[in-house]
VOBA-1610 file (N, C-alpha, C; in pm, whole numbers, padded with zeros to 5 digits, always signed):
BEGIN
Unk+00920-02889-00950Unk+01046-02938-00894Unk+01119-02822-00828Unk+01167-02859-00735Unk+01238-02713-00672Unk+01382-02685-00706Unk+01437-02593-00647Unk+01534-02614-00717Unk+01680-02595-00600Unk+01743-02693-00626Unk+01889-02704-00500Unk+01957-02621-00527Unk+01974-02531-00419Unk+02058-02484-00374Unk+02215-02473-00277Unk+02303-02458-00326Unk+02401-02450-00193Unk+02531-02302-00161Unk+02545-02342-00073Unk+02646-02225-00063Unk+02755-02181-00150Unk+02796-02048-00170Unk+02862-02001-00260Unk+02941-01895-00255Unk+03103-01872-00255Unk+03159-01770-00219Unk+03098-01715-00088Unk+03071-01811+00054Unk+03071-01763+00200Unk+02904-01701+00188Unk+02844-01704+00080Unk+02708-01709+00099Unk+02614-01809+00075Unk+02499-01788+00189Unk+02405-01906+00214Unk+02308-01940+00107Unk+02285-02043+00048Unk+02149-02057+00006Unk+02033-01964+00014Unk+01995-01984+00118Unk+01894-01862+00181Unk+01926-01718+00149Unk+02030-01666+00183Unk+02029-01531+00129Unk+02058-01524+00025Unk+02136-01607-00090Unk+02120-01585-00272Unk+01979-01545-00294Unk+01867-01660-00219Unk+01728-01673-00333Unk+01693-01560-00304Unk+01673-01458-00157Unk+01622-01378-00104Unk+01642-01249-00182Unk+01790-01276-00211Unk+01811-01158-00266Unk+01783-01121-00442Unk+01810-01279-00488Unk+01728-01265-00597Unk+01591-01220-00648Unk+01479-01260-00488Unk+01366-01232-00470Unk+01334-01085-00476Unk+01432-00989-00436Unk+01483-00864-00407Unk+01477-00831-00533Unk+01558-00837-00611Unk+01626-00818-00714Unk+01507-00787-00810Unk+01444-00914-00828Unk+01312-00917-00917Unk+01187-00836-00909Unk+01191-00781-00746Unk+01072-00730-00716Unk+01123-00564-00762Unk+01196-00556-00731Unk+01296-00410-00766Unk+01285-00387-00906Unk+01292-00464-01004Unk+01315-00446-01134Unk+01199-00468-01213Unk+01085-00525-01164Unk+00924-00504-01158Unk+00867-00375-01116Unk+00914-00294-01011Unk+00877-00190-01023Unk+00971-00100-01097Unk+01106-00103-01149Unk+01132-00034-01220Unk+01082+00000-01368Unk+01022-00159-01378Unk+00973-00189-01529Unk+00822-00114-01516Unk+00751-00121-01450Unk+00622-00045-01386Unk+00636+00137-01451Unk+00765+00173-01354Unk+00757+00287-01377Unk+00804+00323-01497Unk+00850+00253-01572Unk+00877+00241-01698Unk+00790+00261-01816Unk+00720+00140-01799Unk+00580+00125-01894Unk+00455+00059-01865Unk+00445+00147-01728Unk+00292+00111-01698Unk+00289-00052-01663Unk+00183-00054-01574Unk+00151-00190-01515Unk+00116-00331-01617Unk+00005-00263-01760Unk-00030-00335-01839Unk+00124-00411-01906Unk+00223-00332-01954Unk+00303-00390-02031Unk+00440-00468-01944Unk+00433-00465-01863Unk+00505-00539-01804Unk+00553-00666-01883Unk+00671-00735-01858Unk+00713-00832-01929Unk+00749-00877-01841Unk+00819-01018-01814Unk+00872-01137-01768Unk+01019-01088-01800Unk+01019-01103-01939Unk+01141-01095-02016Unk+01264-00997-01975Unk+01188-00879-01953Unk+01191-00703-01974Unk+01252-00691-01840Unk+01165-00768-01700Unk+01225-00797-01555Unk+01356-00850-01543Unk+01332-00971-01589Unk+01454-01041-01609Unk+01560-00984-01642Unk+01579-00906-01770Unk+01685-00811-01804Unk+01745-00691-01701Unk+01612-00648-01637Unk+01680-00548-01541Unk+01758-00565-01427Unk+01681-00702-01424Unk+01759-00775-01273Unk+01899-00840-01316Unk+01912-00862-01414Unk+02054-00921-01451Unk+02061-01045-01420Unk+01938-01127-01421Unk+01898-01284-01407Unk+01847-01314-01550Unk+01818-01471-01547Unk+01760-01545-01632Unk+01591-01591-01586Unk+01536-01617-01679Unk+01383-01651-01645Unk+01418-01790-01537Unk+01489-01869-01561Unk+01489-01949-01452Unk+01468-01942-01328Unk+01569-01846-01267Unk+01548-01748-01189Unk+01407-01671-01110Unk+01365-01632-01215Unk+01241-01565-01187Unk+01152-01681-01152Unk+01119-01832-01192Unk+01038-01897-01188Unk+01061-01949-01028Unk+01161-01925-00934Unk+01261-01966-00842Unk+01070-01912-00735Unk+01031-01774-00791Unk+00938-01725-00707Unk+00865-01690-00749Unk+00829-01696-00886Unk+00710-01668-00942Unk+00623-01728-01060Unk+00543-01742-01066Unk+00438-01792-01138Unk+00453-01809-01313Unk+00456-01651-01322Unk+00434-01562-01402Unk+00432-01442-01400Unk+00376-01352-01468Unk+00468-01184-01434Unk+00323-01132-01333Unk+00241-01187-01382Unk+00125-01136-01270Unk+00131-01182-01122Unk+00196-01280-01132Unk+00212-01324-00968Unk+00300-01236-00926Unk+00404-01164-01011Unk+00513-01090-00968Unk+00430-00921-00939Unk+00374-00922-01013Unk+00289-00806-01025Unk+00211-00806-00847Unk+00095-00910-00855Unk+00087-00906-00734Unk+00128-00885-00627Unk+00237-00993-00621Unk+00356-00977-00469Unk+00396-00836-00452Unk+00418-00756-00616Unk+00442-00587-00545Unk+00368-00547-00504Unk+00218-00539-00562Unk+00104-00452-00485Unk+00069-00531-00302Unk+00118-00652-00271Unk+00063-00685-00159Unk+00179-00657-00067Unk+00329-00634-00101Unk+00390-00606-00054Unk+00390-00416-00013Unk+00372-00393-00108Unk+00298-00262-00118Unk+00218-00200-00008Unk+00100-00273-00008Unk-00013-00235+00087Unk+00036-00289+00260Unk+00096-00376+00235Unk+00147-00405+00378Unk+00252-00311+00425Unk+00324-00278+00387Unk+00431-00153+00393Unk+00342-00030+00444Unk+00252-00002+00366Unk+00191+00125+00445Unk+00130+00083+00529Unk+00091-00022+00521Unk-00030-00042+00657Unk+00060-00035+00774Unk+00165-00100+00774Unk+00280-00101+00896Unk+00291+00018+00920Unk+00341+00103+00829Unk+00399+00226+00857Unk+00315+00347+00929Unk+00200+00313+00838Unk+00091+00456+00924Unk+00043+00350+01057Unk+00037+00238+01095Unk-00005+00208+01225Unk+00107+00258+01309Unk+00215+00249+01271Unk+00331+00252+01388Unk+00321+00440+01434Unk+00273+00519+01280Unk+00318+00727+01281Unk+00195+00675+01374Unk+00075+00657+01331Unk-00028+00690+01454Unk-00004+00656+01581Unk+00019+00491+01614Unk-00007+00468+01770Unk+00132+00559+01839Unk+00215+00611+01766Unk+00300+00683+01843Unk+00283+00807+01913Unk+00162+00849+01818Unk+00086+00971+01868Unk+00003+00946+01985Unk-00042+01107+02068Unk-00086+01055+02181Unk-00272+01053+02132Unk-00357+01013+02222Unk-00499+00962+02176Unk-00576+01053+02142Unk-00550+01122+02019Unk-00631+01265+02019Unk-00663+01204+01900Unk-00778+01175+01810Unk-00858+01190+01700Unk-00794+01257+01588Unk-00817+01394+01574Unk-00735+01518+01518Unk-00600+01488+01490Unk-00547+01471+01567Unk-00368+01456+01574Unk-00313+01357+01491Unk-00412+01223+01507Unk-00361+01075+01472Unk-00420+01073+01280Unk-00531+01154+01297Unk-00572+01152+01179Unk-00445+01269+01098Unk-00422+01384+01135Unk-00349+01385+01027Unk-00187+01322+00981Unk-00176+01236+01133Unk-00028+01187+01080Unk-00084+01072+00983Unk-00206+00972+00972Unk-00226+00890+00918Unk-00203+00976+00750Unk-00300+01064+00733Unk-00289+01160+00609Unk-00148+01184+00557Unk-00089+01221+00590Unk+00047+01259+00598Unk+00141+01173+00588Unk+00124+01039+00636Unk+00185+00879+00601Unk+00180+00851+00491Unk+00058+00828+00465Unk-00043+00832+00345Unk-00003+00873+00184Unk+00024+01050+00220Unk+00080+01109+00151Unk+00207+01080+00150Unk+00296+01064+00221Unk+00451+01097+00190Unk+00487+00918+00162Unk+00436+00805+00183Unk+00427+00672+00122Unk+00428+00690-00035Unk+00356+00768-00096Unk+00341+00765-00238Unk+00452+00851-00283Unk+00476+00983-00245Unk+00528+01082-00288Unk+00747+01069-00294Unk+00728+00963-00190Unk+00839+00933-00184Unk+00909+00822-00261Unk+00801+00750-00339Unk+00830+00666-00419Unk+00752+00656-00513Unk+00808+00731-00645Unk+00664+00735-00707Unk+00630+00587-00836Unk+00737+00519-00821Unk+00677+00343-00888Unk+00581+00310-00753Unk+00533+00330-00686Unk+00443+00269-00606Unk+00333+00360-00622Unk+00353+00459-00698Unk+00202+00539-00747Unk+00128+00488-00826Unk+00228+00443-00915Unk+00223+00404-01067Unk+00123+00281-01047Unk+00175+00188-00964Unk+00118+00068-00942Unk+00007+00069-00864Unk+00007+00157-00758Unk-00139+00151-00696Unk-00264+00228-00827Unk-00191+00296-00890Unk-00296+00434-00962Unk-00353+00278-01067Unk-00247+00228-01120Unk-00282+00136-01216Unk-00372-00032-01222Unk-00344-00034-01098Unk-00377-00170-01027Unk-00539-00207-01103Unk-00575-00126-01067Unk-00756-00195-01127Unk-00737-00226-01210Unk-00647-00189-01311Unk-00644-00226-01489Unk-00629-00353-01526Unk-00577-00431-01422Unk-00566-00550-01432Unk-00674-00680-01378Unk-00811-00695-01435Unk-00841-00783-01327Unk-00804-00905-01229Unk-00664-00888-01189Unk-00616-01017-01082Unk-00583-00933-00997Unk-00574-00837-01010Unk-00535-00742-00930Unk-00627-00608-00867Unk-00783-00582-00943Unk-00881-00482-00883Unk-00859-00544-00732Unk-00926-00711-00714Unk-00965-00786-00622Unk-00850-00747-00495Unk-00752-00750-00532Unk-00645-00757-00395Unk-00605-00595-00387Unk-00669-00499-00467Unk-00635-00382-00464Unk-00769-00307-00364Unk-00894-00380-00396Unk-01059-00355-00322Unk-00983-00454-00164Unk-00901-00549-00196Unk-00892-00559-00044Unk-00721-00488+00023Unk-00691-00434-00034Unk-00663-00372+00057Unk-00659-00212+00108Unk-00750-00160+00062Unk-00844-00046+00104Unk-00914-00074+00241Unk-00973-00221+00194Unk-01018-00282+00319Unk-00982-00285+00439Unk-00828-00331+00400Unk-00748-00372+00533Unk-00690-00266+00582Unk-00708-00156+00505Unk-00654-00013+00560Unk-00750+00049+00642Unk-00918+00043+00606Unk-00999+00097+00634Unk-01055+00030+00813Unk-01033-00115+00783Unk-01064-00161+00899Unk-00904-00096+01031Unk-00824-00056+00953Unk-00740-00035+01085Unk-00798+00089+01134Unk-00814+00213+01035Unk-00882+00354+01056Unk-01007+00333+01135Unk-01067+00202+01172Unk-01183+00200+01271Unk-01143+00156+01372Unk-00999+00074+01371Unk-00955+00048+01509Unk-00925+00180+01579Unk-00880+00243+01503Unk-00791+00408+01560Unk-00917+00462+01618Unk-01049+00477+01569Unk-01156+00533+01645Unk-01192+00523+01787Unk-01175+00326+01793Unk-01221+00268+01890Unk-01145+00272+01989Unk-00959+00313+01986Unk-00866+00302+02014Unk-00883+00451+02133Unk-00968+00558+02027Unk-00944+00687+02092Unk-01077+00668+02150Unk-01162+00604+02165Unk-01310+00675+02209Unk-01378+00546+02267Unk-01316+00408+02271Unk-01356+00307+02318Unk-01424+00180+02208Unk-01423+00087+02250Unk-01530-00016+02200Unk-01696+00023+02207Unk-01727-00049+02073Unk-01879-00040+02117Unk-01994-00166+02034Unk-02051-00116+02089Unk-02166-00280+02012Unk-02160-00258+01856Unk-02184-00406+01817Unk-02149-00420+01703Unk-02187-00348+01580Unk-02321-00316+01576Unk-02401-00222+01517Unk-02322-00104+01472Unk-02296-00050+01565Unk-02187+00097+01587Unk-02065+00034+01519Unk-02005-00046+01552Unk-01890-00089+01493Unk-01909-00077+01300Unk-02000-00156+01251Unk-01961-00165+01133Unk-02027-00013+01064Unk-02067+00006+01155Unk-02105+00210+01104Unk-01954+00277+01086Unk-01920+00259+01193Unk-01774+00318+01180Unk-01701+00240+01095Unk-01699+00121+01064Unk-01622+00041+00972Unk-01686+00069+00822Unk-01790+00108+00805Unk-01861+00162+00663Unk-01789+00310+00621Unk-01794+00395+00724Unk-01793+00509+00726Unk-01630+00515+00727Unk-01513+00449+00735Unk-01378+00440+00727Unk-01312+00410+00580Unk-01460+00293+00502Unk-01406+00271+00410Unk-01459+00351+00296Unk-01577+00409+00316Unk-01530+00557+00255Unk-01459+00645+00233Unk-01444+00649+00316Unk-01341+00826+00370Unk-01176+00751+00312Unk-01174+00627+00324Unk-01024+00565+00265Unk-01010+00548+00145Unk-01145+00515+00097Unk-01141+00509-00110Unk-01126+00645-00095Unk-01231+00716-00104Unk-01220+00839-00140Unk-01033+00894-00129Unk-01001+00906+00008Unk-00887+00966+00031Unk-00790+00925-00067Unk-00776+00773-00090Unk-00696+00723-00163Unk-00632+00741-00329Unk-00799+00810-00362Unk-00814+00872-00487Unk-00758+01008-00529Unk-00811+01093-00413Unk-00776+01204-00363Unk-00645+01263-00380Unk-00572+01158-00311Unk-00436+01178-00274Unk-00331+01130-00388Unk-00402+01108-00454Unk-00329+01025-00557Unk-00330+01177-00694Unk-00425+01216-00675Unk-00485+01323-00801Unk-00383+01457-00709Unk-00380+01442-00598Unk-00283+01566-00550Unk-00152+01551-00580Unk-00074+01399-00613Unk+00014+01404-00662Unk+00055+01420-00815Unk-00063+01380-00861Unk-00040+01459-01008Unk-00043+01575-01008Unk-00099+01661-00911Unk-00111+01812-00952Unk-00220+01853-01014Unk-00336+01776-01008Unk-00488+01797-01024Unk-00535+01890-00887Unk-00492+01878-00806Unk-00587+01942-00724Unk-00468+02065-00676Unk-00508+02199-00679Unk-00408+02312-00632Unk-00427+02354-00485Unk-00343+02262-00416Unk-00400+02264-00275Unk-00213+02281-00181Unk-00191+02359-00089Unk-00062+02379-00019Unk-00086+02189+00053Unk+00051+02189+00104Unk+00071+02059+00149Unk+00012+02016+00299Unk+00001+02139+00332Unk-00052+02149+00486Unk-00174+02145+00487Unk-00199+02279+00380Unk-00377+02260+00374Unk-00446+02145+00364Unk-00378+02061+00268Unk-00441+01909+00185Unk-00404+01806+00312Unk-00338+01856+00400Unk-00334+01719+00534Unk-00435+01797+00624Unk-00448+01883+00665Unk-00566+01968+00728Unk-00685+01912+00703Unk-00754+01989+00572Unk-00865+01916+00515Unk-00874+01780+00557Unk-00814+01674+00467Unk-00851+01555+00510Unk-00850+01467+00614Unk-00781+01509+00719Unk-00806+01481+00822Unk-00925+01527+00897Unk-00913+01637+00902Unk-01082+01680+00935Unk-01196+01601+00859Unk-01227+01598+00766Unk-01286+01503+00676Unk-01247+01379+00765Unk-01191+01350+00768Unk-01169+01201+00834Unk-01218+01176+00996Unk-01217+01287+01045Unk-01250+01301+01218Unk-01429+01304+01190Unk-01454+01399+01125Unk-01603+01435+01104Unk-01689+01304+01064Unk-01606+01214+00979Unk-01749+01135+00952Unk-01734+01018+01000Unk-01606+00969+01119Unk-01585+00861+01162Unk-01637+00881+01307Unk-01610+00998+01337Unk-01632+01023+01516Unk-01813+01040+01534Unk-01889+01114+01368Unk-01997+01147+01386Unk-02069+00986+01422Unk-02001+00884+01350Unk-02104+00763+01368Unk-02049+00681+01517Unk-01973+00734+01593Unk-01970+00729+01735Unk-01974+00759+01859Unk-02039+00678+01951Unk-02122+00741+02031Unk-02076+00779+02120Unk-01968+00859+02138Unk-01855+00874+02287Unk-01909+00986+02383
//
């Protein structure tokens, strides 16, 4: 059953739920960075947001659907963001790769409940699945950027470079994640250097320009 809404103190329907929607997703990742992805509560959300479970059911399932909507909201956020740092750059390989790196990096570093949740995501199986796809959907853009700088090519070639992207994107993803813990003792420049090179070398090697 849905649930009626109407206007209230000069605000719309539409922007209450939205912002409630807000509200909940905000206090899901606060609860995240709190206590880890596994323990998440319904309850625990609810409290932070200063709503009732009613509320919460307004857009969600259950706490895993809520869980979800962050990680997919998540992955779409960067995907926007490093398409827009790259195509702003001009068509150099080198160049685009390390602003992608550098997106990459400063996406996590700048928010670190969205570490928490990407680092944690597999732990959940409803969530490996939409976490393996969107590596995917990152990896297939990193082959558009190839094709973008060096042309189209027959299909063959294509999913070489589309193999060879979604490597270099798990990997990186891992990578970059262990540099923000402070596992790896690497300057900030160096660690966008490196992997970008890494990233030029094994995407450009499987194309034929």
């Amino acid at each position: 059953m849905s649930t009626v809404v109407r206007p209230f103190r000069g605000v719309s329907a539409e922007a209450r739920l939205a912002q409630r929607r807000a509200d909940l997703l905000e206090a899901g990742l606060d609860e995240i960075a709190a206590v880890g992805v596994a323990k998440v509560r319904m309850s625990s959300v609810c409290e932070r947001a200063g709503l009732t479970q009613r509320y919460f059911y307004e857009h969600f399932r259950n706490r895993d659907h809520l869980i979800d909507a962050l990680h997919e909201a998540m992955i779409n956020d960067l995907i926007t963001r490093t398409v827009a740092a790259v195509e702003a750059e001009p068509l150099d390989m080198l160049v685009r790769a390390r602003v992608a790196v550098a997106t990459f990096l400063d996406f996590f570093a700048e928010e670190p409940r969205r570490a928490r949740l990407y680092t944690e995501a597999a732990t959940l199986p409803s969530l490996a699945a939409r976490k393996a796809d969107g590596i995917q959907r990152y990896a297939e853009q990193a082959a558009r950027q190839v094709c973008a700088v060096y042309g189209e090519t027959d299909p063959e070639t294509h999913a070489r470079i589309a193999l060879a992207a979604l490597v270099v994107v798990h990997g990186n993803s891992a990578v970059t994640l262990a540099w923000h813990n402070g596992e790896i003792d690497m300057a900030r420049t160096e660690y966008v250097e490196l992997l970008a090179q890494i990233f030029v070398d094994a995407l450009v090697g499987v194309h034929p320009h």
